[in-house]
N, C-alpha and C positions, 0 to 999 in steps of 0.2 A: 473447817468451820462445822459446829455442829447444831440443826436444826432442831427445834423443840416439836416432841413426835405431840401425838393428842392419843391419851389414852382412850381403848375402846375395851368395855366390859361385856362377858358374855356369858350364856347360860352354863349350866354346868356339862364339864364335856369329858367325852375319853376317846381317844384315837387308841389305834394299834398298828404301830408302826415299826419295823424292822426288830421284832419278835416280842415287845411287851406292851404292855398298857401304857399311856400314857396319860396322865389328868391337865385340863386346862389345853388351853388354846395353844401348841406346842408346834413353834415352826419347823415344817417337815420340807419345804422347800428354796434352799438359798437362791440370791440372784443371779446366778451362772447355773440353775437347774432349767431343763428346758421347760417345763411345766408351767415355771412362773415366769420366764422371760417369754414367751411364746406362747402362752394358751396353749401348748398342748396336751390337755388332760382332757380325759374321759371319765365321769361317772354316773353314777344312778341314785337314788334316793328312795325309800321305802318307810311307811308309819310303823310304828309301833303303840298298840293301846290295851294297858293293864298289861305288861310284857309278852303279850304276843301281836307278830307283827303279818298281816295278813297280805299275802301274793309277796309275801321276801324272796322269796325262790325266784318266781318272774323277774325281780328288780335284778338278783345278782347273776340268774343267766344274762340278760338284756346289757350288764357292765360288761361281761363277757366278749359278748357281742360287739356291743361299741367299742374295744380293743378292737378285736380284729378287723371292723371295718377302717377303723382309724389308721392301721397299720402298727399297733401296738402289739405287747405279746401278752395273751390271758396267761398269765402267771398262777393262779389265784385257784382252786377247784369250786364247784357249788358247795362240796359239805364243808370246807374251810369255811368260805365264807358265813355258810349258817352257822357254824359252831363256833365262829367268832363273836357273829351278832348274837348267838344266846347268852356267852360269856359278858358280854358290853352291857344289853339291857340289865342283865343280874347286878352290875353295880348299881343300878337307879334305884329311887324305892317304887313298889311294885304298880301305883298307877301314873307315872312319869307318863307325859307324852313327849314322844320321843322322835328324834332322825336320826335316820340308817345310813349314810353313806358312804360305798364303796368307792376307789377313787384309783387311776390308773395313768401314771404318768413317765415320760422317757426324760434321764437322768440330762442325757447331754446329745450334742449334736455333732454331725459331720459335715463336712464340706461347705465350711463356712459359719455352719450355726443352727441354720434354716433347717438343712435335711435332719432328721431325728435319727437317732441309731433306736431301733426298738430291740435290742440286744441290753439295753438299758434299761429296760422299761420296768418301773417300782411302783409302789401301791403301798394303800393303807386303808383301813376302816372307820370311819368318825363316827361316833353317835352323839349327840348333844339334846338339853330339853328344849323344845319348840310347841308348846301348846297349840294346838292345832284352833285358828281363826274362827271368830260367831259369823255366822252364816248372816251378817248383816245384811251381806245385796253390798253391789256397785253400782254408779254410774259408767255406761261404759261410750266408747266414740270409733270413728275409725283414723287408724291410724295412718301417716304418710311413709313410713314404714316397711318394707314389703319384707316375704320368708324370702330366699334363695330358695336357689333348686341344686340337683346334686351337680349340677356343671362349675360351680361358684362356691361351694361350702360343703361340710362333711355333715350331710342333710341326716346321713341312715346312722349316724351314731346321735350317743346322748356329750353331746361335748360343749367344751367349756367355753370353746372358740365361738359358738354360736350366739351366745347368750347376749354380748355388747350392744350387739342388732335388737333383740329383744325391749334388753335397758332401756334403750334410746325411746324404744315406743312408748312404752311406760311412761319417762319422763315427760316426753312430749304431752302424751294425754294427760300426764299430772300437770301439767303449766296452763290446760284449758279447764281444769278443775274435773277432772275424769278421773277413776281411781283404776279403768282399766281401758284396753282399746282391743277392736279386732283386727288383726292383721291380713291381709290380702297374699296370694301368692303371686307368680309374675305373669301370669294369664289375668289377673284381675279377679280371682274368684276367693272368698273367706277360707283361710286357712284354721286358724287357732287364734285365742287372747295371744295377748304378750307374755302370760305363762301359764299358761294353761288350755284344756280340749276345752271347745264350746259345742251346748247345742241348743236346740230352739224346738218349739211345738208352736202348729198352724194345724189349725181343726180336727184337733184329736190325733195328729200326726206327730212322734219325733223324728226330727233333723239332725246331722248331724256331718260336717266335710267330711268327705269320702278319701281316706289316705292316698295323695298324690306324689309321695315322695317328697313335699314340700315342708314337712311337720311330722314328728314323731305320731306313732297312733299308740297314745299313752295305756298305761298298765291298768290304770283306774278307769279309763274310757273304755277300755275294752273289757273291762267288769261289769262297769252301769250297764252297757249293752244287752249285757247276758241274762245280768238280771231283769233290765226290763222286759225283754222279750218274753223273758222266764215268766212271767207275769201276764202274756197278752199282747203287751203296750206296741204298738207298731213303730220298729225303729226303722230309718232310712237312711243310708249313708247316700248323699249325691255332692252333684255340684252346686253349689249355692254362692247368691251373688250377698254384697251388705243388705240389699231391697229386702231381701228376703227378712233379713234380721231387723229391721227397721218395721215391716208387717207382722211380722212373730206375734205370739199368744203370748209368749215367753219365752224366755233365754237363761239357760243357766249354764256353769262351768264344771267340769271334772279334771282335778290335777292330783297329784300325791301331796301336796302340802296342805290345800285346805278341804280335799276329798271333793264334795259336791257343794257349791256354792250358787246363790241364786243371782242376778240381775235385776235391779230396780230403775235403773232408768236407760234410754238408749238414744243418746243426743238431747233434745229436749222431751222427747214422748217419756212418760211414768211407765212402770210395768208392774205389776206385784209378784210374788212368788207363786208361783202355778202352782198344781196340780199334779204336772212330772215333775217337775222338780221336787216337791215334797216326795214322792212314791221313790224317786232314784235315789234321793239321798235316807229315808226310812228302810230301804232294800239294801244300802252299800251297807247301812250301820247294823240292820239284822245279820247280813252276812259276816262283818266283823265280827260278832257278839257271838256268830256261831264256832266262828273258826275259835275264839277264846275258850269255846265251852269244849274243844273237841281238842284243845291241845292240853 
C-alpha cells in the first residue's frame, strides 16, 4: 500500500555531504541509519549576516565537542569546517541570512541497534536561508516540563536527542496561548526558554541562570555577557527561582537563531522591552557589524 506523503517546501539550501555540494533538501539519512532511527546526532548552528558569520569557529569547536562527549568520532577539523562554510555562504547572494549547520552522526549500530558503533560516525554541513525573526516580544509561562540533568540525558552536548523534551514545552505553552515557556531544572530552579538562554534585570541588575550542567551555556549568551559587562552593565549569573522572573524589570532571550530577543508579557503581567535588552541586543549587532568590517 502506498501512503500519499504531504509535500513540505523549503528555503533554499546546500548540504556538503560525502565530498560535494549538494542543492535542495537532499536525504542524507535512510531508516536503517542510526541518526534517524535513534536520535543519535549531534550538531551546532551558527548565523551568518552579509556572508560573514560571527563566533563560526565557537559553534564548530563546540560540534566538535559534542561528538566527543556523545561518544561519537570528530572526524571533521576546525579549518575544514570554516573552509566549507565559506564555500557554502558563497553560493547565496551576498546579504542572505543564513544557518550554518554542522552535523555528526553514527551510520549503524551494534548489539542489537541501541549501542552505536562511532567507528561509523558521518557528517555533513547544511546552510540554508532562515531570516533571522523581528524582535516582536513573546508571551512567555512556565512550563510543566523540566531539563534533565546529566544522570538522564546527554545534557553537555548540543544533541538532537534532547530536543523532543524541549518540543513538548513549546507546544504545551502554545495550547495556553504562550509563544514561549521557561523551563525549570530538577532542583526546581529556572534553567533556559524552550530554545533558548534567558535573562532578566531587577533594579539596575542583570540576571542570568548560572550553568548547572542542566542547559547548554550558549555561544550567543556568552557573548551578550561580555559585551555587557564590556560596557559596565552588572551581570550576575545565580540561582533563580520563576518568582524571580515574574518580579523582573524585564526579560529577554539570547539563542543563535533569533540572537537577542525581548519579552512582552509573563503569564498575565505586560512587560515592555527594557533598557538591557535594547543595550545587548545594540552591542551583539555592533559587534556583528564589526567582525563584518574586519573580515
Amino acid at each position: 500500500m502506498v501512503l500519499n506523503s504531504k509535500s513540505v517546501s523549503h528555503s533554499q539550501t546546500w548540504t556538503f555531504f560525502e565530498g560535494r555540494w549538494h542543492e535542495g533538501n537532499v536525504p542524507i539519512m535512510g531508516p536503517r541509519t542510526h541518526g534517524l532511527w535513534l536520535g543519535s546526532t549531534v550538531f551546532d548552528g551558527a548565523r551568518a549576516f552579509e556572508g560573514v558569520a560571527p563566533d563560526l569557529d565557537r559553534h564548530c569547536v563546540r560540534v566538535n565537542q559534542s561528538a566527543v562527549y556523545f561518544g561519537l568520532k570528530p572526524i571533521v577539523d576546525l579549518d575544514t569546517w570554516l573552509g566549507l562554510a565559506r564555500e557554502g555562504i558563497a553560493r547565496f547572494p551576498a546579504n542572505a541570512e543564513l544557518y550554518i549547520r554542522p552535523m555528526y552522526w553514527p551510520q549503524n549500530g551494534v548489539g542489537g541497534g541501541v549501542l552505536f558503533d562511532p567507528e561509523t560516525t558521518d557528517w555533513c554541513l547544511c546552510i540554508y536561508e532562515a531570516p533571522i525573526p523581528k524582535p516582536v516580544g513573546s508571551a512567555i509561562t512556565l512550563s510543566p516540563f523540566r531539563r534533565p540533568t546529566a544522570e538522564c540525558a546527554p545534557v553537555g552536548a548540543k544533541a538532537a536527542c534532547l530536543y523532543p523534551n524541549n518540543s513538548r514545552a513549546l507546544i504545551e505553552a502554545a495550547s495556553r496561548g504562550f509563544q514561549n515557556c521557561l523551563m525549570l531544572d530538577m532542583l526546581g530552579n529556572v534553567a533556559e526558554f524552550g530554545n533558548s538562554n534567558v535573562f532578566m534585570a531587577k533594579d539596575g541588575v542583570v540576571y542570568t541562570p548560572v550553568p548547572n550542567g542542566t542547559f547548554l551555556n550558549g555561544i550567543t549568551r556568552q557573548r551578550v555577557i561580555g559585551l555587557l559587562r564590556g560596557e559596565g552593565v552588572c551581570v550576575i549569573e545565580a540561582t533563580l527561582r520563576y518568582a524571580d522572573f515574574v518580579a523582573a524589570d524585564e526579560i529577554f532571550s539570547t539563542g543563535n537563531f533569533a540572537k537577542v530577543t525581548p519579552v512582552i508579557r509573563i503569564d498575565e503581567r505586560q512587560l515592555a522591552p527594557g533598557p538591557f535588552y535594547a543595550r545587548a541586543r545594540r552591542l551583539y549587532w555592533e559587534f556583528a557589524h564589526d567582525v563584518r568590517l574586519a573580515a
